[in-house]
C-alpha positions as CSV (number, residue, x, y, z in Angstrom):
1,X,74.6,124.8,230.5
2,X,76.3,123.0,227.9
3,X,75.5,123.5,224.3
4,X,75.5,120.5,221.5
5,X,75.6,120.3,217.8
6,X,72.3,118.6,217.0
7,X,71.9,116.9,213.5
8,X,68.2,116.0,213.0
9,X,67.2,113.3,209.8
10,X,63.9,113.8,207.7
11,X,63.2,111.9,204.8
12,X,64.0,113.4,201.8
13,X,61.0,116.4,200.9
14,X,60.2,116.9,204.4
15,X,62.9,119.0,205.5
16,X,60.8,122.5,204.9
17,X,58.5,120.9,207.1
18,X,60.7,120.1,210.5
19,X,62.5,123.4,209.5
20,X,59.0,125.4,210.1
21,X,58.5,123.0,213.1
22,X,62.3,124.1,214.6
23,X,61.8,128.0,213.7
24,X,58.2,127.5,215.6
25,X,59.9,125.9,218.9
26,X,62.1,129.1,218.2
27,X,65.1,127.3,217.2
28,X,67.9,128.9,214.9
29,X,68.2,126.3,212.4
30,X,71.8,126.6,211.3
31,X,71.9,124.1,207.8
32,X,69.7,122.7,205.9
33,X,70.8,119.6,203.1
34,X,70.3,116.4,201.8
35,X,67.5,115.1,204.6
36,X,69.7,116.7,207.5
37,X,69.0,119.9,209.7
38,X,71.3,121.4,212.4
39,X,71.0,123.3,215.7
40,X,72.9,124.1,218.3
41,X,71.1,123.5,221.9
42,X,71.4,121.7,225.2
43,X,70.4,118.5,227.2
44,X,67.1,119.6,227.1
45,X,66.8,120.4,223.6
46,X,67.8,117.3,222.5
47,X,64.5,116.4,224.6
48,X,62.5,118.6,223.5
49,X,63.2,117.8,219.7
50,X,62.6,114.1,220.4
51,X,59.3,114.6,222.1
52,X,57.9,117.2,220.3
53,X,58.8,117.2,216.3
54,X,56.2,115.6,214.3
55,X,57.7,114.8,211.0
56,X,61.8,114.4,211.9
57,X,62.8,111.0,211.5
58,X,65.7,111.2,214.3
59,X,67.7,113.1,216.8
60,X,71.2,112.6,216.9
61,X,73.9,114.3,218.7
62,X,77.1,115.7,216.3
63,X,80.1,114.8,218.2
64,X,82.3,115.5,214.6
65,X,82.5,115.6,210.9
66,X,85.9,115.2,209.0
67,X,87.2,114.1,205.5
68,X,88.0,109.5,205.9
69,X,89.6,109.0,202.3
70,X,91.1,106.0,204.2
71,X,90.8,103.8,207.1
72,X,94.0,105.4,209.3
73,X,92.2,108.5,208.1
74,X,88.8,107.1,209.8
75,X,90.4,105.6,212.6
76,X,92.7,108.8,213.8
77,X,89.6,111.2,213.5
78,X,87.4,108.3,215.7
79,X,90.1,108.3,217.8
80,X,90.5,112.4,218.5
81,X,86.6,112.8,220.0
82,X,87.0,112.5,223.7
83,X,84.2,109.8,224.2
84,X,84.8,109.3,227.9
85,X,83.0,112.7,228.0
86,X,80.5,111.4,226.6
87,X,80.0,107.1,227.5
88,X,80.5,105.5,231.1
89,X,83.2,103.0,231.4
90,X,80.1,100.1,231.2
91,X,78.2,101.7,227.9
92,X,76.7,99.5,225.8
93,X,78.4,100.7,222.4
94,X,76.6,99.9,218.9
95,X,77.7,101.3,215.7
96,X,75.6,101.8,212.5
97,X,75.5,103.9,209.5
98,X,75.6,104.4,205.8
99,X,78.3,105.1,202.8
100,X,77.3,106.7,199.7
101,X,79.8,107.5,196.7
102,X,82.7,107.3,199.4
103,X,86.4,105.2,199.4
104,X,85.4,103.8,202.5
105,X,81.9,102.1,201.2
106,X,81.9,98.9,203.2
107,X,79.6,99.9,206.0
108,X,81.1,96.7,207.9
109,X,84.4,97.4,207.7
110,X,83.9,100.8,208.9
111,X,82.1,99.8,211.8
112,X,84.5,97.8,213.0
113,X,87.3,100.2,212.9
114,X,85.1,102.8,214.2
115,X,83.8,100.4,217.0
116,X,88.2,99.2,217.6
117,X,88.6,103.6,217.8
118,X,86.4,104.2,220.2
119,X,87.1,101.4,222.2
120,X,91.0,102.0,222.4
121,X,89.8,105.5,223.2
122,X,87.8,104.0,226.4
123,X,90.8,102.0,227.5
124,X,93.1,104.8,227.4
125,X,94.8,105.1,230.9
126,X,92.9,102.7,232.3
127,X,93.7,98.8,233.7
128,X,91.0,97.2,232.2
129,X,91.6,95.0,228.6
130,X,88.2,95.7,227.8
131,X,85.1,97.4,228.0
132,X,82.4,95.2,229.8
133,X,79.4,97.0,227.7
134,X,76.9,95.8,230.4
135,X,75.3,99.6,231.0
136,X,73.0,102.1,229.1
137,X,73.0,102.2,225.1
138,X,74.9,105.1,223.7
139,X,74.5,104.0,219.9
140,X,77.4,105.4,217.6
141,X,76.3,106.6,213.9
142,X,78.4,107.5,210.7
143,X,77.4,109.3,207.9
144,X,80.0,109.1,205.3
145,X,79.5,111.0,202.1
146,X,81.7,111.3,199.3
147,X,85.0,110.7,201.4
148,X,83.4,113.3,204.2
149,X,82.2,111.7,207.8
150,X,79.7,112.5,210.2
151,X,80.0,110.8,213.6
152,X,76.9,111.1,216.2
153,X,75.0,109.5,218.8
154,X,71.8,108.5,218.0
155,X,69.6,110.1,220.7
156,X,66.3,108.5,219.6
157,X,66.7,104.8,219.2
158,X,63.5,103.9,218.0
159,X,62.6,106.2,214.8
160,X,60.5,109.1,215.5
161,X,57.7,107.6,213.5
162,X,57.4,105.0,216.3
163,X,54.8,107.2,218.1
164,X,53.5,104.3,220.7
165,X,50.1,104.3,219.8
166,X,49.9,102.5,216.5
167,X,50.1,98.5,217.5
168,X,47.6,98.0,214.8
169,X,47.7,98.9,210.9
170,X,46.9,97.7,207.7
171,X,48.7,96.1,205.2
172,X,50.3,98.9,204.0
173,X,50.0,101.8,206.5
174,X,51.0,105.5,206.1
175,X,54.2,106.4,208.1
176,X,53.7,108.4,210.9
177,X,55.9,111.5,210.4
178,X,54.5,111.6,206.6
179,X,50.8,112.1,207.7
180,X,52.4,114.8,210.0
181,X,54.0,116.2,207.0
182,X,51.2,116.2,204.5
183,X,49.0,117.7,207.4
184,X,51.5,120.3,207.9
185,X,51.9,120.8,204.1
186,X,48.2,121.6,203.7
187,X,47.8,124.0,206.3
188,X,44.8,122.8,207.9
189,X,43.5,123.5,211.2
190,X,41.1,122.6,214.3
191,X,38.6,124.9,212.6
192,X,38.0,123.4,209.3
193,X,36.3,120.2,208.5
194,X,38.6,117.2,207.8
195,X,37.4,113.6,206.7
196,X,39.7,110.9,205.0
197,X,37.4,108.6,203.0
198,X,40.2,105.8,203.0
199,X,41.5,106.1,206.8
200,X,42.6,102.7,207.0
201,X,44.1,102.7,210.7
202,X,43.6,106.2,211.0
203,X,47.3,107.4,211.0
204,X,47.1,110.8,209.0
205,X,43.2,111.5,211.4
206,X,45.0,110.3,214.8
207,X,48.4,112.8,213.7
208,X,45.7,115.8,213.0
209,X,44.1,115.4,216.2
210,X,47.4,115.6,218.8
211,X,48.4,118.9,216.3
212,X,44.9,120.1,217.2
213,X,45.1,118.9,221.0
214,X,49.4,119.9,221.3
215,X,50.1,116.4,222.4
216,X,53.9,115.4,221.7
217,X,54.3,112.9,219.6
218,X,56.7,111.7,221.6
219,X,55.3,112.0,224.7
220,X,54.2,108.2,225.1
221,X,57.4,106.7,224.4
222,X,60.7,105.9,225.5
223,X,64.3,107.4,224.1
224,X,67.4,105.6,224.5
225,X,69.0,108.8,225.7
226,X,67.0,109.5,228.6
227,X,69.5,107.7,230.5
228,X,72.5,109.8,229.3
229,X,73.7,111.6,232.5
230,X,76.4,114.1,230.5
231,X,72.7,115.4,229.0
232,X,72.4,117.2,232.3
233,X,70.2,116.5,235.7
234,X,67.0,116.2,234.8
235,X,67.1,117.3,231.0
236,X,64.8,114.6,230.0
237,X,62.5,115.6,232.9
238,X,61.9,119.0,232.1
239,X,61.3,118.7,228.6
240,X,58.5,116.2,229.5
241,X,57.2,118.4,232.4
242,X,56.8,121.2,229.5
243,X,55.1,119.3,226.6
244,X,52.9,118.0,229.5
245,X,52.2,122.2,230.3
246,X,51.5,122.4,226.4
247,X,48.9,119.7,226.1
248,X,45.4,120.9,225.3
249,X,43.3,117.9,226.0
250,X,39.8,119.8,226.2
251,X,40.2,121.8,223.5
252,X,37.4,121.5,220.9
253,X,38.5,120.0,217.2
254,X,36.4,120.7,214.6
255,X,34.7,117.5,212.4
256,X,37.2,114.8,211.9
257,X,36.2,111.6,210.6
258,X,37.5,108.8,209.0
259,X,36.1,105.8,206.7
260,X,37.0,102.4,205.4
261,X,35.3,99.7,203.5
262,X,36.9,97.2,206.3
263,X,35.4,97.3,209.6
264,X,38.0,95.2,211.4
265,X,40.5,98.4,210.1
266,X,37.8,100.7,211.8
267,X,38.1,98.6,214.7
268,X,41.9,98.9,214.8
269,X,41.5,103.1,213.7
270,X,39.3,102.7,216.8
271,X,41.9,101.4,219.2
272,X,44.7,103.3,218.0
273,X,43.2,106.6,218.5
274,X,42.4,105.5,221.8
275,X,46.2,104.5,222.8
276,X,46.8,108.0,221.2
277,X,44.5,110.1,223.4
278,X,42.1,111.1,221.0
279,X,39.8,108.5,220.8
280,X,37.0,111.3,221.2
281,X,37.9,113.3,218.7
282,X,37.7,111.1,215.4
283,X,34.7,109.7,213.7
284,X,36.2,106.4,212.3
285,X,32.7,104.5,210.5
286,X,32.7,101.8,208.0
287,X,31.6,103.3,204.5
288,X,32.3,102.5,201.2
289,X,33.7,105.4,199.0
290,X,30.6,105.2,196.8
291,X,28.4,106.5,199.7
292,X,30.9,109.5,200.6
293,X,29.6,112.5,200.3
294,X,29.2,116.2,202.2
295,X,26.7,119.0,202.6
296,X,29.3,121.1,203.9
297,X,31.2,124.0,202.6
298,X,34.8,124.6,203.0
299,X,36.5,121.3,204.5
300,X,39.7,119.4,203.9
301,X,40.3,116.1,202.5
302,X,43.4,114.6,203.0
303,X,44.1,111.2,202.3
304,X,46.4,108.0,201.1
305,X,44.3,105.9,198.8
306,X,45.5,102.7,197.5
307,X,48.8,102.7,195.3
308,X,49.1,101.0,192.0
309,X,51.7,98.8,193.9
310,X,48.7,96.9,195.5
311,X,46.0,97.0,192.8
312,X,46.5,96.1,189.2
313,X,45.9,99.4,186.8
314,X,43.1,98.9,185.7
315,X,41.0,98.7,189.0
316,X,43.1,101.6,190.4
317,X,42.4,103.6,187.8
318,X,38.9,103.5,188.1
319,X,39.2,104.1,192.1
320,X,41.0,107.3,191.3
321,X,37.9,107.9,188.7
322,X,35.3,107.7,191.2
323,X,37.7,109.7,194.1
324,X,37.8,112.5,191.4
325,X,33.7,111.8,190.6
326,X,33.0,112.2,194.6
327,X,35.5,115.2,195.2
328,X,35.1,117.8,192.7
329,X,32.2,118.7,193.0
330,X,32.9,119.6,196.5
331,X,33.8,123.1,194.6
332,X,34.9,125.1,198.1
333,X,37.0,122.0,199.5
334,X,40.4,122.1,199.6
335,X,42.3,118.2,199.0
336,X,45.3,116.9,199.2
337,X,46.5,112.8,198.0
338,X,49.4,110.8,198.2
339,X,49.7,108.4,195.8
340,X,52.7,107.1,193.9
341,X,50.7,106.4,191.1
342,X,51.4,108.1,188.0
343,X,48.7,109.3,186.0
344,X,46.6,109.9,188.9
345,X,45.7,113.5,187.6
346,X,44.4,112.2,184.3
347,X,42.0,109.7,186.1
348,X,41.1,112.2,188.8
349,X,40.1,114.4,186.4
350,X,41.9,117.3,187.1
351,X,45.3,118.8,187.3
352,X,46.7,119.7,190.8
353,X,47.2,123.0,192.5
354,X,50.7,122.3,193.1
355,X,52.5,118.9,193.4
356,X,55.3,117.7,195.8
357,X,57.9,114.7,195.9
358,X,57.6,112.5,199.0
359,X,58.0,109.1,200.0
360,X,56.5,107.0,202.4
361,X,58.4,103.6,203.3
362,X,60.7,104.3,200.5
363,X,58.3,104.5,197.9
364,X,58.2,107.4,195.8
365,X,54.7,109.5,195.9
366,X,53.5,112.7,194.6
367,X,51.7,114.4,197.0
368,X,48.8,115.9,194.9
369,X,47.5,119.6,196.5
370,X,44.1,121.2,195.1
371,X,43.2,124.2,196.8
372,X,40.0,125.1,197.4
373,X,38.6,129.2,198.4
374,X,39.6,130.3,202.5
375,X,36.0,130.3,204.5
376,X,34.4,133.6,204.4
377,X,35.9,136.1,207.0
378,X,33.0,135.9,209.6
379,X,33.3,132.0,210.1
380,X,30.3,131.5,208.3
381,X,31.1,128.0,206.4
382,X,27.5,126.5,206.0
């Protein structure tokens, strides 16, 4: 079976994350840089990574990469690929992409001699003047950096954060493949107690529970390139067959629950988890954060409180007071925040574990990590 160069995005701080989650689906991850990972694998691969990575932002298949100092450059190199290997004669041909500290920086000028390349390509020894573009979508995507360029098709479409399940949010929600992240990052599991006293529509809770059940992320929605016949017969259908096989539906999960001070946000929490398949497995319940509280030992908390970009400083500030009040003393919990909020340690009341860089929706966060004791080894967690 044929083998591919597969290029697959993150946002920038996550790619540790969907490097762990390739090595796991026992990939050989082959370069790692700048929010970019590569692989080599087949059709079904390029499935598999679709459906089944939880914190990648796309999937995109590397047809080349070459220096463009100029447009003949750009055009020549276009013009070398052997797209009919790759696009009917009827595709549907978008181009998009992005220049940054390049010659070639205006991304619509490069799109149109990119889209004129691969058209000319097409026509090559054929009749026709020109390409209908009435079939399937093979989207075409450049990466040009500092006079270098990455051509691929974009295998996903939609972003991988577009999980199907999340039709209702609040008014700022956590993307989907950071709650993945930040649940990956803290290393929780089905076994240990997990609440989220600001839960809004219950992103980061919903995420936890298909890691704890093994359902695909994926496996709800629709790719553009499940279509793409030079994939191989039935590429797409076997990588959906085996993240069916993987599923654990009726496996038991551990406490998770989720509050608000909204109820119509529980409602929507509510219906989300639903469309996601774990409706059973969350506790969403209207409760204020002043009536939060545990007689438990050794749970999580992980959470995305309000930013300072939606409340002025001083109320945030004393939200971040009373989160700190309400959580330390929780002395064998282990939590972990996203905020982008600066002097959150200083109004929390204590300085983190460890810290990390992410950003969700292009804001820059801190993802704040205080680690609490493991369980004792017989289980026993009180």
């Amino acid at each position: 079976m044929y083998e591919f160069d597969i290029l697959i995005t993150t946002t920038f701080g996550v790619e540790s994350v969907v490097k762990h989650e390739l090595r796991k689906m026992n990939y050989d991850v082959k370069n790692v840089k700048n929010g970019r990972i590569e692989i080599s694998g087949t059709g079904k691969d390029l499935a598999r990574c679709n459906l089944q990575l939880r914190s990648a932002e796309r999937v995109y298949l590397k047809l080349a990469e070459f220096p463009a100092r100029d447009f003949d450059e750009l055009y020549d190199n276009i013009y070398e690929i052997n797209w009919p290997d790759f696009l009917p004669g009827d595709a549907h041909i978008p181009v998009s992409g992005k220049s940054v500290k390049s010659q070639l920086h205006s991304v619509p000028a490069c799109q149109s001699i990119i889209k004129k390349s691969v058209v000319d390509r097409m026509l090559e020894n054929s009749s026709r003047e020109r390409l209908p573009e009435e079939g399937e979508t093979y989207p075409v995507n450049f990466f040009m950096h500092k006079d270098n360029a990455i051509i691929c098709l974009d295998s996903s479409g939609k972003g991988l954060h577009k999980r199907g399940y999340r039709q209702e949010a609040g008014q700022a929600p956590l993307q989907e493949t950071i709650a993945a992240a930040m649940i990956n990052l803290s290393r929780w599991d089905r076994d240990r107690i997990l609440l989220d006293p600001f839960c809004g529509s219950g992103t980061l809770l919903i995420e936890a529970a298909m890691m704890a059940k093994s359902i695909p992320p994926g496996f709800n929605r629709s790719f553009v390139s499940e279509e793409w016949e030079f994939l191989g017969e039935d590429s797409w259908n076997k990588a959906r067959k085996e993240a069916k096989d993987r599923m654990r539906k009726d496996r038991e999960v551990r406490l998770i629950a989720g509050y608000d001070h909204d109820d119509d946000i529980i409602e929507s929490a509510i219906h989300n988890a639903r469309r996601a398949g774990v409706e059973e497995a969350i506790h969403f319940q209207q409760r204020e954060l002043d009536d939060f509280s545990s007689s438990r030992k050794y749970g999580y908390v992980i959470t995305n409180p309000p930013y300072g970009e939606r409340m002025d400083e001083e109320k945030i500030e004393k939200l971040y007071q009373k989160l700190g009040s309400k959580l330390l003393p929780l002395d064998t919990w282990s939590y972990y925040i996203l905020t982008s909020y600066s002097d959150f340690e200083n109004s929390f009341g204590e300085k983190a574990s460890k810290r990390r860089k992410l950003y969700n929706g292009g804001i820059e966060c801190q993802f704040y990590q205080y680690y609490g004791p493991w369980p004792p080894a017989d289980g026993d967690e009180g």
